[in-house]
C-alpha positions in Angstrom: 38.9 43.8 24.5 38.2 42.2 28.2 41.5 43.4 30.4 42.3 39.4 31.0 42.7 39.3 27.5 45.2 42.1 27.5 46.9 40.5 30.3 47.7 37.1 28.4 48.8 39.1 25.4 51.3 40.7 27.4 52.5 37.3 28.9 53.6 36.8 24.9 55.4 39.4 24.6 57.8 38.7 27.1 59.3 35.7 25.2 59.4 38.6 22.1 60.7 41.5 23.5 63.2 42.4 26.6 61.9 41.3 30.8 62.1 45.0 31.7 60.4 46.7 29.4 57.4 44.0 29.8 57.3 44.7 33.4 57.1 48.2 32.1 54.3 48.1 30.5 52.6 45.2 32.8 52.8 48.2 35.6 50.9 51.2 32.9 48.6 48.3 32.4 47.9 48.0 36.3 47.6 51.9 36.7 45.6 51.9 33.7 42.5 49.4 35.6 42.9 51.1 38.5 42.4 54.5 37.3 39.1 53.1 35.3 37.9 51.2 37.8 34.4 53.5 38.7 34.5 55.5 42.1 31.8 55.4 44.0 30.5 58.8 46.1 30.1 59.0 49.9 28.3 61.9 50.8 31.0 63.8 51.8 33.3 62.9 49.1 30.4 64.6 47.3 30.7 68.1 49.5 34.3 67.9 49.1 34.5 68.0 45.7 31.3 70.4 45.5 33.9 72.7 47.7 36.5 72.6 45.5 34.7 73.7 42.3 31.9 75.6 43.1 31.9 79.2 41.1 30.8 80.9 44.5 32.9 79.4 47.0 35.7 80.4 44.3 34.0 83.7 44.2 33.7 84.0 48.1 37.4 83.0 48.6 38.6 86.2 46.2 36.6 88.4 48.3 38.9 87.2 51.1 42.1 87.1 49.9 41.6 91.1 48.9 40.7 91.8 52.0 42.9 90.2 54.2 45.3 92.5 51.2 43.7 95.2 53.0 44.9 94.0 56.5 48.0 93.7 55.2 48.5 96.9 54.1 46.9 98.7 57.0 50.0 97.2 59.0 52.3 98.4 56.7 50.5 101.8 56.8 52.3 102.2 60.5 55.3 102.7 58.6 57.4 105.5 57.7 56.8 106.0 53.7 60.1 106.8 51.9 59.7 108.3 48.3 62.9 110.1 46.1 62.7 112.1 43.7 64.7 113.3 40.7 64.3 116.2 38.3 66.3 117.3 35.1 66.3 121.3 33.9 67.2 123.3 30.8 67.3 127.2 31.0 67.4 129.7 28.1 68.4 133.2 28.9 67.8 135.5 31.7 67.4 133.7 35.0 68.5 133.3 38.7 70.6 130.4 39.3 69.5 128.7 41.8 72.8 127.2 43.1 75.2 130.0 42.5 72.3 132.6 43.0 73.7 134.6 40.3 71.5 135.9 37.2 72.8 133.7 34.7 72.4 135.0 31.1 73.6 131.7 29.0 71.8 128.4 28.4 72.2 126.0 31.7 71.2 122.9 32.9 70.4 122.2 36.7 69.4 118.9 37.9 67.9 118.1 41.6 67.5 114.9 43.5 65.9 114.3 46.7 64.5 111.8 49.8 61.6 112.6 51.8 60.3 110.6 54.4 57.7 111.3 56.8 55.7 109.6 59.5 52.5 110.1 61.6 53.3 110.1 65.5 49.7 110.6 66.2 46.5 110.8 64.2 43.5 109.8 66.3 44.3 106.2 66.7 42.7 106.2 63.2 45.6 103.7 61.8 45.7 100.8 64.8 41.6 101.3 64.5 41.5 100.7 60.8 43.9 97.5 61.2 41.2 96.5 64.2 38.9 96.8 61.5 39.9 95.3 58.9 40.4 92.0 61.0 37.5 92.1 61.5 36.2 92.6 58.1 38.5 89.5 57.1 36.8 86.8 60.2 33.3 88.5 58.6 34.2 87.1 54.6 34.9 84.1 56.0 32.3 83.5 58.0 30.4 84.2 55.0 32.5 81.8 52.8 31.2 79.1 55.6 27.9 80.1 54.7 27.9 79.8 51.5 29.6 76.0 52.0 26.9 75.1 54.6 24.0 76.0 52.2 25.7 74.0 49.3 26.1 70.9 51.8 22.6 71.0 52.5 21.6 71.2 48.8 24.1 68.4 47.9 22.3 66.6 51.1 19.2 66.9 49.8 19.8 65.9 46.4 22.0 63.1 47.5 19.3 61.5 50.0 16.7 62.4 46.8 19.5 60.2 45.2 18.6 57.5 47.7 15.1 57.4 47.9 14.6 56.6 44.3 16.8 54.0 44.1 14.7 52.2 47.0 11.5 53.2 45.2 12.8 52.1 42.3 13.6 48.5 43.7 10.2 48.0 45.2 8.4 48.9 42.3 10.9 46.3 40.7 9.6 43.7 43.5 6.1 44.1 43.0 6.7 44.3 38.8 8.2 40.9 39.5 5.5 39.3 41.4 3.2 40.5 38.6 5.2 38.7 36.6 5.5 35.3 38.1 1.5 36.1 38.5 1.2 36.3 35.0 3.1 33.0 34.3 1.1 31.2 37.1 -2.1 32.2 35.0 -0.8 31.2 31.6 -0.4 28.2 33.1 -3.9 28.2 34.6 -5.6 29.5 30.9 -3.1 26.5 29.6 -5.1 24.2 31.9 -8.4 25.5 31.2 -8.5 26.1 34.9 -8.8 30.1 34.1 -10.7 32.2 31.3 -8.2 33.7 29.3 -9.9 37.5 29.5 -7.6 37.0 33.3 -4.3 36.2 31.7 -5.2 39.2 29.7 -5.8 41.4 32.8 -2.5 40.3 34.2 -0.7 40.9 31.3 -1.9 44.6 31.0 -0.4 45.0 34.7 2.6 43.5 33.8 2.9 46.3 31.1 1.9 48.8 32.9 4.5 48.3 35.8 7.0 48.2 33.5 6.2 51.8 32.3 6.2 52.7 36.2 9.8 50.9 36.1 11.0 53.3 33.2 9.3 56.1 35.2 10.9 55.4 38.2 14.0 55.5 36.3 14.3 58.2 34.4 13.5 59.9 38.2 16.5 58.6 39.5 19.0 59.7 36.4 17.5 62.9 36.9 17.9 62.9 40.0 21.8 61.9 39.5 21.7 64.8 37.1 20.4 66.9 39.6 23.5 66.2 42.0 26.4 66.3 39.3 24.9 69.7 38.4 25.5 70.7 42.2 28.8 69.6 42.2 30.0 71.0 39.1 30.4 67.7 37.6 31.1 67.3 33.2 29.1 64.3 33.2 27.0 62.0 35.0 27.7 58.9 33.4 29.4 56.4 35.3 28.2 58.4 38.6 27.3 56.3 41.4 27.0 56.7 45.1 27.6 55.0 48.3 24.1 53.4 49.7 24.4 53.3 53.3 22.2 51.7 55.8 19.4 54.5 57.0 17.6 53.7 60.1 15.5 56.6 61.1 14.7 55.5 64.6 18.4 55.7 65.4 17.7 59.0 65.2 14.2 59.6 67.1 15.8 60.2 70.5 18.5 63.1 69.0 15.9 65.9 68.6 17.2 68.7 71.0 15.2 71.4 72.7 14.7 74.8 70.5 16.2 77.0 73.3 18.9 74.6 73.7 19.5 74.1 70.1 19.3 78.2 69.7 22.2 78.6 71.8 24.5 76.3 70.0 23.4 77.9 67.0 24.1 81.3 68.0 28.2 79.8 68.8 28.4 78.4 65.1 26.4 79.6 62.8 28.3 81.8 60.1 25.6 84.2 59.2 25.2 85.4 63.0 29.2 85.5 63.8 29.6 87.0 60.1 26.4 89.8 61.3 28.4 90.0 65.1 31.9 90.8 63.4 29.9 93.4 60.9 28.6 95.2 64.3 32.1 95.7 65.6 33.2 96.7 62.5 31.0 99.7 62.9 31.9 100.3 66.1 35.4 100.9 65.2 34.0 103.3 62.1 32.8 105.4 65.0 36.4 105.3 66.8 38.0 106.4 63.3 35.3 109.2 62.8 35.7 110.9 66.4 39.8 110.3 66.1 39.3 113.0 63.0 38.3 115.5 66.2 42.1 115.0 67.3 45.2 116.9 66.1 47.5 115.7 63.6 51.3 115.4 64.7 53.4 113.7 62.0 57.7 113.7 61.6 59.2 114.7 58.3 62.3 114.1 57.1 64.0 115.7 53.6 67.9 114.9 51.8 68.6 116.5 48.6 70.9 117.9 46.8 71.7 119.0 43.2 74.1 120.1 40.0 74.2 122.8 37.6 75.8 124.1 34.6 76.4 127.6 35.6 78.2 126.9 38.8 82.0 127.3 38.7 84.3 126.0 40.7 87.5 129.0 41.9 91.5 128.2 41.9 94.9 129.1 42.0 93.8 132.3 43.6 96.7 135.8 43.8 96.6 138.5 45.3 98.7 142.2 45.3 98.6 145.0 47.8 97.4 148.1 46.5 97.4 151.8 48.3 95.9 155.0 48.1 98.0 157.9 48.9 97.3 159.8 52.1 94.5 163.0 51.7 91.5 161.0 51.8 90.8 159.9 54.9 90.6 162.7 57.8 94.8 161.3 58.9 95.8 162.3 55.9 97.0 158.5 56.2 97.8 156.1 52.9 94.9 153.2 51.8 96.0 150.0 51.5 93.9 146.8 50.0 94.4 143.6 48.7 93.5 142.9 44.9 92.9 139.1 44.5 92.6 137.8 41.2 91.6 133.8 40.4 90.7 131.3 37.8 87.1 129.6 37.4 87.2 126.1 36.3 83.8 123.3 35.5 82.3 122.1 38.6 82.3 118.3 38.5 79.2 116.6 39.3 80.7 114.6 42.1 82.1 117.1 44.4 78.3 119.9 43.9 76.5 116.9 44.3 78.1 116.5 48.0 78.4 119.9 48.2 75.1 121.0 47.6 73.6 118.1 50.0 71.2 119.4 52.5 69.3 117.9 55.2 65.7 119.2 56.9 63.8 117.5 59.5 60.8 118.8 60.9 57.7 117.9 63.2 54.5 119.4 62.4 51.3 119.7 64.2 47.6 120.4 62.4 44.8 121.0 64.6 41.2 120.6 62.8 39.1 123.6 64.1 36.7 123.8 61.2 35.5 121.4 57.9 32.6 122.2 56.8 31.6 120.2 59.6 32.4 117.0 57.9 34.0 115.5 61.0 30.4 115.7 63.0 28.1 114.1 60.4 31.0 111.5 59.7 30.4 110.3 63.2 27.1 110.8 62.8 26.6 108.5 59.9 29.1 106.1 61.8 26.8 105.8 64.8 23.9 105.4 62.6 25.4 102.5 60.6 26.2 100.9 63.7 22.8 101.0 64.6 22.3 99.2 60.6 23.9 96.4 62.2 22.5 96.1 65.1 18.9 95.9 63.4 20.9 93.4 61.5 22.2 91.0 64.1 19.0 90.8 66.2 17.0 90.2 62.9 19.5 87.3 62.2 19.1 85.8 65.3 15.3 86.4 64.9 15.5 84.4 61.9 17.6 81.7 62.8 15.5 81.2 66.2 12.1 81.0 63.9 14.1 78.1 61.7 15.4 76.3 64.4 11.8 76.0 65.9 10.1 75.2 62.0 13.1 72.5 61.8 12.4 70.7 65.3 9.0 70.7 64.1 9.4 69.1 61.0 12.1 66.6 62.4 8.7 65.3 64.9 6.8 65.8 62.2 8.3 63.9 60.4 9.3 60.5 62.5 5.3 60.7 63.5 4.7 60.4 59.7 7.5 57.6 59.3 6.2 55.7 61.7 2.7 55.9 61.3 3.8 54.8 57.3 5.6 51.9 58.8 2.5 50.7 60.4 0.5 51.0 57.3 3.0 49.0 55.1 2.7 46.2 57.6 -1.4 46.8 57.2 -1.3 46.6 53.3 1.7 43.6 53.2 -1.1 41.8 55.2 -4.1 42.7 53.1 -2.2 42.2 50.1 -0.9 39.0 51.0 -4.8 37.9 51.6 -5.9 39.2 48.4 -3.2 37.3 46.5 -4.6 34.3 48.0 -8.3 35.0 47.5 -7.0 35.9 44.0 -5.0 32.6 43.6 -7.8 30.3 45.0 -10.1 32.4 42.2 -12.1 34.1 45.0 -11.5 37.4 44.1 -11.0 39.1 40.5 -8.5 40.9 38.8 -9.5 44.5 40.0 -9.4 43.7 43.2 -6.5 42.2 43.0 -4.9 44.9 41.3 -6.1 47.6 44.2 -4.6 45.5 46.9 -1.4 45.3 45.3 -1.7 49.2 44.1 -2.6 50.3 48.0 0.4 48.4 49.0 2.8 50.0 46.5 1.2 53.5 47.5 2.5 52.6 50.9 5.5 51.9 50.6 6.0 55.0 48.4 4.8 56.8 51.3 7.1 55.6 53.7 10.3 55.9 51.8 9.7 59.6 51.8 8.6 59.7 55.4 12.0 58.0 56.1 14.1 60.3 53.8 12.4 62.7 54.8 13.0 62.4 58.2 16.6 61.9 58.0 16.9 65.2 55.9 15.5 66.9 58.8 17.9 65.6 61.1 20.9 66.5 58.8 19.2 70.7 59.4 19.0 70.0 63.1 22.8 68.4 62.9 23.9 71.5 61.0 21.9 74.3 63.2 24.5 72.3 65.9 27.8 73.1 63.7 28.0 69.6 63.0 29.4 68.6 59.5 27.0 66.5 57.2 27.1 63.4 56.8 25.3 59.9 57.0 
């Protein structure tokens, strides 16, 4: 049902049902056209979205978020650690006890707890080196994550402008189906006249048909083309798909072509793959700092608490004593002994009081000095140094390779506005013959074929300058992003 129609129906049912609830439903109606009406796609609506749901750029963002985790963590590793501790014993028979340090012949049970804590004064520099790392590992992912969003604007730009380009071919093969066309009903009305053989109608009639085939060709390139870009954006469905057509002029852009060396250094400030290759070199250099810091002595701060509760332990009270004596004849004087008996009562040890009484506190600094390790310290450094020189190799072969793209790229963008132009001129050649032919052909001067091969050279032009002109502008789009520039037309 046409939404006007809905509209009037609702109308009706105001005079049926309550004001406010019509107004209700008039407003879902509203949101319900706007949210069918068909969106059309800019170009960078078309990025955006491709940003937002491609599986690598999903894929690329994990690999970030774990490591900035791992910057994260390396802070926190300039911390103190804290870990307690808490142990539960049974003992059956002989054993030492260790709280009363009595052997202790019945079944006890002992239980420890404990805090230790320790921290590393000095170790190299290895920790504020890792954390330099690391941040640099984290500018490195994302650099890469730019990467990967460049190359996936550049494929959505090309299919996009592929998008384009047969669209426009697909409208001039329309033109020249429909002046076939209005050919073929001049010449029925010729053969109707007598004034033409009807083998030319024929003739006419067979191009008509035959364009229209091109027109279904021509079509079914352009919805696989739409296809094609849906795919890239990670898209359910292309129907309903359409895109913004703006207006391309590729001499606006003849006069923007930079010079290589000049275009190379902009390129080496914003490119991702050679500030991703740059942060990878430092990376290494710091690998070397944390290798030679294992060379350095260890001095760390420890820090213990425990205390504990057994069984066995009893507590003394109400304590007596009597003074005793040995009569004189013992000792050399002749002199009397005395001494003190003391007797007492043992009573359970509440938990409570050993616990606080058994509480003991250690700190201590210790120092390890590495003399020998199998000399793993050496090759570590070794191996560090030699991955440094890894990425060396690898930055100056990046920058080799972006400098040999940057010159292909300028080459191909004059290439390619030489070709464009030089197509323009041809189209202007071919409209001309054409236009002579059609009059040769109308005026019965020239035959069918001819006709036909005119009109065919013509359409073969145009063809050729529609992809000189996208192409053109496609180069462009590389030079604008070997600038840092985003794309967009």
């Amino acid at each position: 049902m046409p939404y006007y129609f809905l509209i009037i129906d609702m109308a009706r049912l105001m005079k049926i049902i309550k004001p406010k609830f019509c107004l209700l439903l008039l407003f879902i109606t509203g949101l319900t056209l706007i949210s069918t009406a068909q969106k059309t796609w800019s170009l960078e609506d078309c990025i955006s979205y491709a940003m937002e749901n491609n599986i690598q750029v999903k894929q690329q963002e994990l690999t970030g978020l774990i490591n900035q985790n791992n910057l994260i963590q390396s802070k926190w590793n300039l911390l103190p650690n804290l870990n307690a501790s808490a142990a539960q014993n049974y003992s059956f028979g002989r054993y030492i006890d260790p709280y009363t340090n009595d052997f202790s012949a019945e079944n006890t049970s002992s239980s420890q707890f404990g805090l230790n804590s320790s921290l590393i004064l000095f170790e190299g520099f290895s920790k504020t080196n890792t954390i330099k790392k690391n941040e640099l590992i984290l500018k490195s992912s994302l650099y890469d994550l730019d990467k990967i969003k460049n190359d996936i604007s550049l494929s959505i730009a090309t299919a996009y402008l592929q998008i384009l380009f047969n669209i426009e071919l697909l409208e001039t093969t329309k033109a020249q189906a429909e002046i076939t066309r209005q050919e073929a009903e001049r010449m029925e009305l010729l053969v109707n006249s007598d004034l033409q053989p009807q083998g030319k109608l024929l003739e006419v009639l067979a191009q008509v048909s035959n364009e229209q085939l091109q027109i279904v060709n021509m079509q079914n390139q352009l919805n696989m083309a739409y296809l094609n870009l849906v795919q890239l954006m990670e898209l359910d469905s292309a129907n309903n798909f359409e895109i913004v057509k703006p207006e391309i002029n590729p001499i606006n852009f003849e006069f923007q072509i930079p010079e290589t060396n000049e275009l190379f250094n902009q390129a080496l400030q914003s490119m991702p793959q050679i500030l991703s290759a740059e942060c990878n070199l430092k990376s290494a250099e710091y690998d070397i700092a944390i290798a030679k810091g294992r060379r350095l002595p260890r001095l760390s701060l420890n820090a213990n608490y425990g205390s504990g509760y057994s069984s066995a332990r009893q507590k003394y009270s109400d304590p007596t004593y009597s003074l005793s004596s040995i009569p004189g004849g013992i000792t050399e004087s002749n002199q009397n002994v005395y001494f003190y008996n003391y007797s007492y009562n043992t009573v359970n040890y509440p938990f409570m009081e050993q616990f606080k009484d058994n509480a003991a506190t250690t700190v201590s600094f210790s120092l390890t000095i590495p003399l020998f390790n199998g000399w793993q310290t050496n090759l570590g450094v070794r191996n560090a140094q030699i991955n440094s020189l890894n990425y060396q190799n690898l930055l100056a072969q990046q920058k080799n390779q972006l400098f040999k793209e940057i010159q292909q790229a300028q080459a191909d963008a004059i290439a390619a506005i030489q070709r464009y132009k030089a197509a323009e001129k041809s189209v202007e050649a071919f409209e001309k013959s054409f236009n002579y032919s059609k009059e040769r052909f109308d005026a019965g001067l020239i035959n069918t074929i001819e006709y036909n091969t005119a009109k065919n050279q013509l359409t073969n032009a145009q063809s050729e300058m529609l992809q000189a002109k996208y192409d053109f502008v496609f180069k462009m789009k590389i030079l604008d992003y070997y600038r840092g520039n985003p794309i967009k037309l």
